[in-house]
MILOFI-838877 format. One record per residue (C-alpha): residue in three letters; x, y, z. Coordinates in Angstrom, 1 decimal, decimal comma. Example, Ala and Ser with C-alpha at 12.3 -4.5 7.8 and 13.67 -1.06 7.14 Angstrom:
+-----+--------+--------+--------+
!  aa !      X !      Y !      Z !
+-----+--------+--------+--------+
! ala !   12,3 !   -4,5 !    7,8 !
! ser !   13,7 !   -1,1 !    7,1 !
+-----+--------+--------+--------+
***
This chain:
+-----+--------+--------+--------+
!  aa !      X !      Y !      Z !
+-----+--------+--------+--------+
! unk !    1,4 !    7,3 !   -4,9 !
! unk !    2,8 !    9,3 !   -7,8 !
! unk !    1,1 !   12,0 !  -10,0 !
! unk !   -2,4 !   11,7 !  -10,9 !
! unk !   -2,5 !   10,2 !  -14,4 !
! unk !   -4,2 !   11,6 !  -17,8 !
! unk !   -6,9 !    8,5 !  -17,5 !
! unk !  -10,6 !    9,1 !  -17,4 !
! unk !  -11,5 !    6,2 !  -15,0 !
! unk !  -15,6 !    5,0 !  -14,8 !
! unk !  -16,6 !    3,0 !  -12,0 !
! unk !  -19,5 !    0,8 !  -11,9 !
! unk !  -21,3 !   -1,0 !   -8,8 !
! unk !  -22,8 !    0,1 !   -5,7 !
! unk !  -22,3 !    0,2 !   -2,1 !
! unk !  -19,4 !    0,6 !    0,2 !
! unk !  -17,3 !   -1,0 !   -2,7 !
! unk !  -18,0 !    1,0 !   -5,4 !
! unk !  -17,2 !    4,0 !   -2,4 !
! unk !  -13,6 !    2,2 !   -2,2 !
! unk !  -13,2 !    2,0 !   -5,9 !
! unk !  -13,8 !    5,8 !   -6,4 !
! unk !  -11,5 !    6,8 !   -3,4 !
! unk !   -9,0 !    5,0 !   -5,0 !
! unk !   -9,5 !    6,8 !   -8,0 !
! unk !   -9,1 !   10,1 !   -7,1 !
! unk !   -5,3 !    9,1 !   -6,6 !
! unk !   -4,3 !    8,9 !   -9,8 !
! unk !   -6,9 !    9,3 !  -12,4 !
! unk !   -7,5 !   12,8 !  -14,0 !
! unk !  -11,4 !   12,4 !  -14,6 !
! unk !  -13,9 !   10,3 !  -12,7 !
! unk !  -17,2 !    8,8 !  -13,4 !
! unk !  -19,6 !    6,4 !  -11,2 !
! unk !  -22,2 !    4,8 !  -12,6 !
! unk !  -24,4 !    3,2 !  -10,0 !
! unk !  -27,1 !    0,9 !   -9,6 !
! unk !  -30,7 !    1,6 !   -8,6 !
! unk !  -31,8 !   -1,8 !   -7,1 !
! unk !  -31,5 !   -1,0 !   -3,6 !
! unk !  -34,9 !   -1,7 !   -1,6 !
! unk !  -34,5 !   -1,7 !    1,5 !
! unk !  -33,7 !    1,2 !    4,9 !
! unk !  -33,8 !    4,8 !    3,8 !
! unk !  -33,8 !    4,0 !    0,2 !
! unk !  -36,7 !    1,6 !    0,1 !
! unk !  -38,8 !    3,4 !    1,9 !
! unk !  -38,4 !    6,8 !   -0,2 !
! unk !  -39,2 !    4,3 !   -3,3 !
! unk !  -42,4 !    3,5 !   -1,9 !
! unk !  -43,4 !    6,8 !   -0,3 !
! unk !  -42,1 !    9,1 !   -3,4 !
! unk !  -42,0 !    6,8 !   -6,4 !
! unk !  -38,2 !    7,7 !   -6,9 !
! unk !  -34,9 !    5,9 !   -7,5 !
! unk !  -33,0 !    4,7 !   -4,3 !
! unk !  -30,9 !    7,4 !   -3,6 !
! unk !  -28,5 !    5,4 !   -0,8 !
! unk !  -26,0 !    4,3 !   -3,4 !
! unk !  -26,0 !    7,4 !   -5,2 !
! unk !  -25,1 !    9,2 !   -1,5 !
! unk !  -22,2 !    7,0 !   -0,9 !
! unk !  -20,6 !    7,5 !   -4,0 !
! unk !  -21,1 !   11,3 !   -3,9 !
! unk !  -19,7 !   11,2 !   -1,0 !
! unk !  -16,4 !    9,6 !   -1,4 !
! unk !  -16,0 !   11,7 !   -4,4 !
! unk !  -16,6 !   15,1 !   -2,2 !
! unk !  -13,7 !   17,6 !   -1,7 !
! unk !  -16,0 !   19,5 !    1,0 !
! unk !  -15,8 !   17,0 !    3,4 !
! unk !  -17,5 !   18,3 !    6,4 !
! unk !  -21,0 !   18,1 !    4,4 !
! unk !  -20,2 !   14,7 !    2,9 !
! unk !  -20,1 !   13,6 !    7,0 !
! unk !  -23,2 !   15,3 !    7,3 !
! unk !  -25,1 !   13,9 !    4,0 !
! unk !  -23,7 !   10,2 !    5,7 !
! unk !  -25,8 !   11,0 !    9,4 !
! unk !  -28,3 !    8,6 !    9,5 !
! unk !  -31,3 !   10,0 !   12,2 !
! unk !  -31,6 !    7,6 !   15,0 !
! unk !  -35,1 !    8,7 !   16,8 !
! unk !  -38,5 !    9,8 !   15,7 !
! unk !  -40,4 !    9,9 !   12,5 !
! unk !  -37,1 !   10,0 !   10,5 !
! unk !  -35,5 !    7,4 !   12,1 !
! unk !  -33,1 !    5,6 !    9,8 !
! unk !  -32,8 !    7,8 !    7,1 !
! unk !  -29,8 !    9,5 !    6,5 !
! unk !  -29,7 !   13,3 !    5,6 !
! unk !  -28,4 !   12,9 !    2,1 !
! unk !  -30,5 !   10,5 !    0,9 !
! unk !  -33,5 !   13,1 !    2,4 !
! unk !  -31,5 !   15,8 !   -0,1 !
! unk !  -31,8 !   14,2 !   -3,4 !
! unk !  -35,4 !   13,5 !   -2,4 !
! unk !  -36,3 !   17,0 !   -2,3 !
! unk !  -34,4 !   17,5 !   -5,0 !
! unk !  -35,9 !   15,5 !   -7,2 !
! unk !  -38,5 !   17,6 !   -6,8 !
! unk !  -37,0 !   20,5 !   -7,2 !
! unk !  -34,9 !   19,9 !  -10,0 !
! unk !  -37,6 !   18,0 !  -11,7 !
! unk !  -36,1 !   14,7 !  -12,3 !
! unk !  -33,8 !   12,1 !  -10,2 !
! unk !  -31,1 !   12,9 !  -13,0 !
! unk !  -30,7 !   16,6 !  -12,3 !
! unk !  -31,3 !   16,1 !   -8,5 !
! unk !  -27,7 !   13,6 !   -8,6 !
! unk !  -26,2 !   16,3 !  -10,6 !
! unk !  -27,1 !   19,1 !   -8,1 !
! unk !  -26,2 !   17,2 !   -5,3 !
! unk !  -22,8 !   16,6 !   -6,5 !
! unk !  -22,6 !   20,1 !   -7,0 !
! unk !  -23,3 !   20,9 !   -3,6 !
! unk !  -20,4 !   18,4 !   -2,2 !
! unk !  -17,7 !   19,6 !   -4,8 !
! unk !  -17,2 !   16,2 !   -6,1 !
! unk !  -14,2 !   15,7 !   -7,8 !
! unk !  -16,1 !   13,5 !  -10,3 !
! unk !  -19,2 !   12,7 !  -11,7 !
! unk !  -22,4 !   10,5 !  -10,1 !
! unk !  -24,6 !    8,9 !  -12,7 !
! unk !  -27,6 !    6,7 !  -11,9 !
! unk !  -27,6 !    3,2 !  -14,4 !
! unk !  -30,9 !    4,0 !  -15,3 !
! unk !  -33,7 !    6,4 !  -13,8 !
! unk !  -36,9 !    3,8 !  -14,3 !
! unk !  -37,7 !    1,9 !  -11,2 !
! unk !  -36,4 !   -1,3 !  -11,6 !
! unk !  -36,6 !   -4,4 !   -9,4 !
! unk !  -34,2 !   -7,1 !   -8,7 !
! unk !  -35,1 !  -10,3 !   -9,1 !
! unk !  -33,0 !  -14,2 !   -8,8 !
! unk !  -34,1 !  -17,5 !   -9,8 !
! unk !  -32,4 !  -19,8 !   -7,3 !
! unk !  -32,4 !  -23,5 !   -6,4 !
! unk !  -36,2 !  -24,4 !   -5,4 !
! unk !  -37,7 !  -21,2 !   -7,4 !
! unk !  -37,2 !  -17,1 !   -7,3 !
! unk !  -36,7 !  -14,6 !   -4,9 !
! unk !  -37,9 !  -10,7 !   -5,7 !
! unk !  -36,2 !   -7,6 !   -4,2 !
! unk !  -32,9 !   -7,0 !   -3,6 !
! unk !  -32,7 !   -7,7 !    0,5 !
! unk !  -34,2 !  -10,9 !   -0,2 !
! unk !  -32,0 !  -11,6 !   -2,8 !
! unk !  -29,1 !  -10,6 !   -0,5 !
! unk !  -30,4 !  -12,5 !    2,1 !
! unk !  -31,4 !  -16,1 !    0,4 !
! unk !  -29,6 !  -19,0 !    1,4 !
! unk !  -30,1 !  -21,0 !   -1,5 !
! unk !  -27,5 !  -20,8 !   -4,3 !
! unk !  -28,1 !  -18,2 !   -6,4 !
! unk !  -28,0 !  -19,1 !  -10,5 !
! unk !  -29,0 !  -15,7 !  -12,0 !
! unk !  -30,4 !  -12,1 !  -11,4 !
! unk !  -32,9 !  -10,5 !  -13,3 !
! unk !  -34,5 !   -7,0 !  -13,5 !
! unk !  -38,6 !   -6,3 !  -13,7 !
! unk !  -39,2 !   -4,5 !  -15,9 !
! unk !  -35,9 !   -6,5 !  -17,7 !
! unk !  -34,9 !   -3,7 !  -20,2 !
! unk !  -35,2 !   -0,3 !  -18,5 !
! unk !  -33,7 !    2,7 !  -20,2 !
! unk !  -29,8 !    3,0 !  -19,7 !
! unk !  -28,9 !    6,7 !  -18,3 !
! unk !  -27,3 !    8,7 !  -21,7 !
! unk !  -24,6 !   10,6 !  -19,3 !
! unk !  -23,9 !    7,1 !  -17,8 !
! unk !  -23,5 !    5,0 !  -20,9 !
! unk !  -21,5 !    7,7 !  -22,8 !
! unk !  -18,9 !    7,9 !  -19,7 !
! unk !  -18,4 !    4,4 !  -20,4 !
! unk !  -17,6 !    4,4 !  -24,1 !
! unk !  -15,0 !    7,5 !  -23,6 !
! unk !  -13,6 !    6,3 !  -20,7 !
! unk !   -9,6 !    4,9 !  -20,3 !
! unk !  -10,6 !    2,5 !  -17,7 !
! unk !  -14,0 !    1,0 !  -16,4 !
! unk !  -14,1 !   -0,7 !  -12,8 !
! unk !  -15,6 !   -3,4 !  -11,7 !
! unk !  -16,5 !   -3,3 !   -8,1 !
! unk !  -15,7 !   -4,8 !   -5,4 !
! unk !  -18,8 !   -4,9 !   -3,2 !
! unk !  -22,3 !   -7,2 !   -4,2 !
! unk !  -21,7 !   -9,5 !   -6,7 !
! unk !  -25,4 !  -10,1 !   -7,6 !
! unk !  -27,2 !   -7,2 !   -6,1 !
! unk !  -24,7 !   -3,9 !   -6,8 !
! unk !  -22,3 !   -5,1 !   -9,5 !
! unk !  -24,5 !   -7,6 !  -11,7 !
! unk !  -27,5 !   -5,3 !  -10,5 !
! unk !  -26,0 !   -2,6 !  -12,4 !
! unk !  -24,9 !   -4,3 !  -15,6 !
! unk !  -28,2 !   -5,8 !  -16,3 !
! unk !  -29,6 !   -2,7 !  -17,6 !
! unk !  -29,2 !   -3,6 !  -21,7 !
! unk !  -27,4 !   -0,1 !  -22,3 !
! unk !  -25,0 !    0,1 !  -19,7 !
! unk !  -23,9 !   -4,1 !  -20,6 !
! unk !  -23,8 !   -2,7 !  -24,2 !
! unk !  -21,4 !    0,2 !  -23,3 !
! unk !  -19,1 !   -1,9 !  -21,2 !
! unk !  -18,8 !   -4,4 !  -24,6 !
! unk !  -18,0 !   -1,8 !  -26,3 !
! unk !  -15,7 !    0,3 !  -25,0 !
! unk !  -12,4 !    0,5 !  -25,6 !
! unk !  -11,5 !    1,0 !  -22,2 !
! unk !   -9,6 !   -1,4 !  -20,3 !
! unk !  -12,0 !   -2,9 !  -17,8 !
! unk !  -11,2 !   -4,2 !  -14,7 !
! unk !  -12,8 !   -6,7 !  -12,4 !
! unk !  -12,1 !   -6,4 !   -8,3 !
! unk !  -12,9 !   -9,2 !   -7,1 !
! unk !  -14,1 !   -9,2 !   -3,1 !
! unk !  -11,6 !  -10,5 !   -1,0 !
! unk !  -14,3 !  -11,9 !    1,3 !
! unk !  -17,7 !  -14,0 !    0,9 !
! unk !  -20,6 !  -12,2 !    1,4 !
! unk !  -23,3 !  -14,3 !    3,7 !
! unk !  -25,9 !  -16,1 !    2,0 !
! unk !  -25,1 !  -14,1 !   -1,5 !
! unk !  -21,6 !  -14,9 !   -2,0 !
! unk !  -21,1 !  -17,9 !    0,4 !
! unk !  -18,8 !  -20,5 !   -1,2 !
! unk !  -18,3 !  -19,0 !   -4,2 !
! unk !  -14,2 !  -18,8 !   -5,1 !
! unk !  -12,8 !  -16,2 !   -7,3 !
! unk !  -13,7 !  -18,1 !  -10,8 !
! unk !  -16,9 !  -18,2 !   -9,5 !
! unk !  -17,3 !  -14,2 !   -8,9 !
! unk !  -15,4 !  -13,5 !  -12,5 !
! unk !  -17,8 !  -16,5 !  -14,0 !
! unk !  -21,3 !  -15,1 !  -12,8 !
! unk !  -20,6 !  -11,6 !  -14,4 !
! unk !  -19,4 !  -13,1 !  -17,2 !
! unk !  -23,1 !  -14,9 !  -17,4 !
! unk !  -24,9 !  -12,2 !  -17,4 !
! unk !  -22,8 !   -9,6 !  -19,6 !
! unk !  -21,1 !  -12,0 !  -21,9 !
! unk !  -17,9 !  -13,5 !  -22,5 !
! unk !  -15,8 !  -10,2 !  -23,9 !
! unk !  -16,7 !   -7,5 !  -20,6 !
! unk !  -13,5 !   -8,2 !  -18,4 !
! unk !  -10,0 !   -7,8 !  -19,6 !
! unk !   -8,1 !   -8,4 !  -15,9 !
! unk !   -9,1 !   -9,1 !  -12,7 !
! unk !   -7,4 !   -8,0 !   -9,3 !
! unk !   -7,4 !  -10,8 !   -7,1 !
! unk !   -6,7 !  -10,4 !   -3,0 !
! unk !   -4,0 !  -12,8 !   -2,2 !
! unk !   -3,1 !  -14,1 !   -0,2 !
! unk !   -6,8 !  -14,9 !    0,9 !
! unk !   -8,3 !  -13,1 !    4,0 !
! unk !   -8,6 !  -16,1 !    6,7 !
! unk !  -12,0 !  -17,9 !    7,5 !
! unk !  -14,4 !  -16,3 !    4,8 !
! unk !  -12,1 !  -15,1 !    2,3 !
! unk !  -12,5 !  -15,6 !   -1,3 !
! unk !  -10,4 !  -18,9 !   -2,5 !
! unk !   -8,3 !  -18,3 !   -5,4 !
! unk !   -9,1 !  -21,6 !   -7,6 !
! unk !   -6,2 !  -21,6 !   -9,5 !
! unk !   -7,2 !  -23,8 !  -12,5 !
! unk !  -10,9 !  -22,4 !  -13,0 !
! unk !   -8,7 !  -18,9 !  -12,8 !
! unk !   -6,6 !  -20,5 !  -15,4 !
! unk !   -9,4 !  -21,3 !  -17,5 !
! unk !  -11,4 !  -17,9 !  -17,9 !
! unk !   -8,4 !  -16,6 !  -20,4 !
! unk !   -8,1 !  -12,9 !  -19,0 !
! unk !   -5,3 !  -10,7 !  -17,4 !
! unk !   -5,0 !  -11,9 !  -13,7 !
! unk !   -3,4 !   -9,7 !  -11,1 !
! unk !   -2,7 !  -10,9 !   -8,0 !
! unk !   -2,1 !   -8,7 !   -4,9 !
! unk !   -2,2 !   -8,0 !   -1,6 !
! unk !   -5,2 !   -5,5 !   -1,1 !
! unk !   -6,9 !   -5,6 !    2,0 !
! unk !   -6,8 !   -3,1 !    5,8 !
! unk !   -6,5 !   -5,5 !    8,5 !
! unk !  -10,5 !   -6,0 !    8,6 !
! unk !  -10,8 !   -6,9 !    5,4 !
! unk !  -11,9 !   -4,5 !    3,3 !
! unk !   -9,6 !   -3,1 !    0,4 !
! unk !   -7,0 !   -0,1 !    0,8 !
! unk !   -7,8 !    2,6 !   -1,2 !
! unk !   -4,1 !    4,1 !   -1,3 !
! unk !   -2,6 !    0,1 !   -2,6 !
! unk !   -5,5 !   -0,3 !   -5,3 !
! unk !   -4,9 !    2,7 !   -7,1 !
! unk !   -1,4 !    1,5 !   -6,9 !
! unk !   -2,7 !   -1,8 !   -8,6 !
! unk !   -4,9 !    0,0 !  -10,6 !
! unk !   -3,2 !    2,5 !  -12,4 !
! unk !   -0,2 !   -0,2 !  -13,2 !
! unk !   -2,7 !   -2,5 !  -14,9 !
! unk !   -4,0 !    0,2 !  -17,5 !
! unk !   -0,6 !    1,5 !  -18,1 !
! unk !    0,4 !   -2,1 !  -18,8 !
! unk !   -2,5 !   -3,4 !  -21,0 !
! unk !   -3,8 !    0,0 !  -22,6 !
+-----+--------+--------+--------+
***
């Protein structure tokens, strides 16, 4: 990997992918943002919802933690407690909990915590309201995000209650200044689309001039994901943002064997946007870091 670039990059999602997506940021881009959704109800996160009324803080912890520089903390904000009263939870998620309280509001407790871990970047909630994740699927609905995850019917669209919550200002204006704005990988429907569906943060990504970027998983995702192909992925966020939100998409090929993610070539074809096809993926599956920054970085120099 070369020198870091002058780009500010913005990544938006959740989960282990999002995690990916900022780690391969830090190898080239010269300012980082996250912006992160808030869904999440179930573990550590659901349960501090319920008990202290605040946003899920497990997404937020990943991200902050693949964009530490004191790493030795980050491992210890990741231990998850495996006996007792605390069982399950993990430390950091624990720390912006008390926070929250300390600081005053879930906003300033993100910022804090970052501060603590020396992130190389910035960690902004999609929205600070409590939000719940919704889908209307074949036979009728399914409400909460692990249940949404978890259904086996196909899934035609996500929703949040309440469904316009109020974006997070720090998050929004990273997306209108930024270079480049990433689009997972990770959850389709409950990190990615979860995220987008709060009305500022799907107005910011119209309206930036960044270029934005769609990484499409290189895998189906059980009972969320199963059997969708690649115009499928692209398709669904198109749905629910609207039709000028992606300029590329990075596509894994050649597809990981048994449950990878089929690259339809003529419903590709059809969507009309940038396609970049590559291969991505560690041996397991899950994307490289070190090649999609590679891929990443040549695909805003190109287009912006």
């Amino acid at each position: 990997m070369s020198a870091r670039s002058d780009l500010k990059v913005v990544g938006i999602g959740g989960g282990h992918g999002l995690a990916t997506t900022l780690r391969a940021t830090r190898l080239y881009a010269s300012a980082i943002a996250a912006v992160v959704t808030v869904a999440d109800d179930g573990g550590s996160s659901g349960r501090l919802t319920r008990d202290l009324g605040i946003p899920p803080p497990g997404d937020i912890r990943n991200c902050l933690a693949a964009l530490a520089q004191d790493e030795a903390l980050a491992r210890l904000y990741q231990h998850r407690f495996e006996s007792g009263a605390l069982t399950g939870h993990t430390v950091g998620n624990l720390v912006i909990a008390a926070l929250t309280e300390t600081e005053g509001s879930f906003g300033a407790a993100v910022r804090r915590a970052g501060e603590f871990l020396a992130t190389v970047g910035d960690v902004f909630p999609a929205t600070t309201e409590l939000v719940r994740l919704a889908a209307r699927v074949d036979g009728g609905e399914v409400h909460g995000q692990v249940a949404v995850a978890r259904t086996t019917e196909p899934i035609q669209a996500v929703y949040l209650d309440p469904p316009a919550p109020e974006a997070y200002p720090a998050a929004v204006d990273a997306i209108l200044n930024a270079d480049q704005v990433v689009l997972g990988p990770g959850s389709l429907f409950t990190s990615l689309i979860a995220t987008l569906l709060v009305p500022g943060i799907r107005g910011a990504l119209r309206s930036t001039r960044a270029v934005r970027v769609f990484v499409c998983n290189s895998r189906m995702q059980k009972g969320e994901t199963e059997g969708l192909s690649a115009s499928d992925h692209i398709g669904a966020v198109l749905a629910h943002v609207g039709p000028d939100c992606v300029d590329a998409a990075i596509l894994q090929s050649p597809p990981v064997p048994t449950d990878g993610v089929e690259l339809d070539e003529g419903g590709l074809d059809f969507l009309g946007i940038d396609l970049i096809r590559a291969d991505l993926v560690e041996r397991d599956g899950p994307h490289d870091p070190v090649r999609l920054a590679e891929v990443l970085k040549d695909v805003t120099s190109r287009m912006g």
